[in-house]
PAVO-708563 format. One record per residue (C-alpha): residue in one letter; x, y, z. Coordinates in steps of 0.5 Angstrom, whole numbers, plus 500, padded with zeros to 3 digits. Example, Ala and Ser with C-alpha at 12.3 -4.5 7.8 and 13.67 -1.06 7.14 Angstrom:
! PAVO-708563
A525491516 S527498514 
! end
This chain:
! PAVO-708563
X091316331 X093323329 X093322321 X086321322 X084328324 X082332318 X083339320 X090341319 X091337313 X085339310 X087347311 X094345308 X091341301 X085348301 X091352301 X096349297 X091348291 X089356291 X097357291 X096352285 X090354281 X090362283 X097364284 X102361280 X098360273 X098368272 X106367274 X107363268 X102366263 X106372264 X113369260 X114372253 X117367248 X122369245 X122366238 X115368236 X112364231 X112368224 X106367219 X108366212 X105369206 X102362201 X104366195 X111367197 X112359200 X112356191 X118354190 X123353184 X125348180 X132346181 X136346175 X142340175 X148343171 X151336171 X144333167 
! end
């Protein structure tokens, strides 16, 4: 019964989570968004009131 032996697939499962856990994050990581959030200033968000010329 082969899928009992071990050794070949516990090197396949070794390697493809070192792919996963060292090589691929640092790829990701690396991506710039290109809409950065902007932070605003409290004192400008106030707004005014707005005046309904029909009223």
């Amino acid at each position: 019964m082969p899928q009992l032996n071990p050794s070949p697939w516990l090197a396949i499962m070794i390697f493809s989570w070192l792919t996963f856990l060292i090589i691929i994050p640092p790829k990701i990581m690396a991506h710039i968004m290109p809409n950065e959030p902007a932070s605003q200033d409290p004192g400008k968000s106030k707004m005014d009131t707005w005046n309904w010329p029909w009223l």
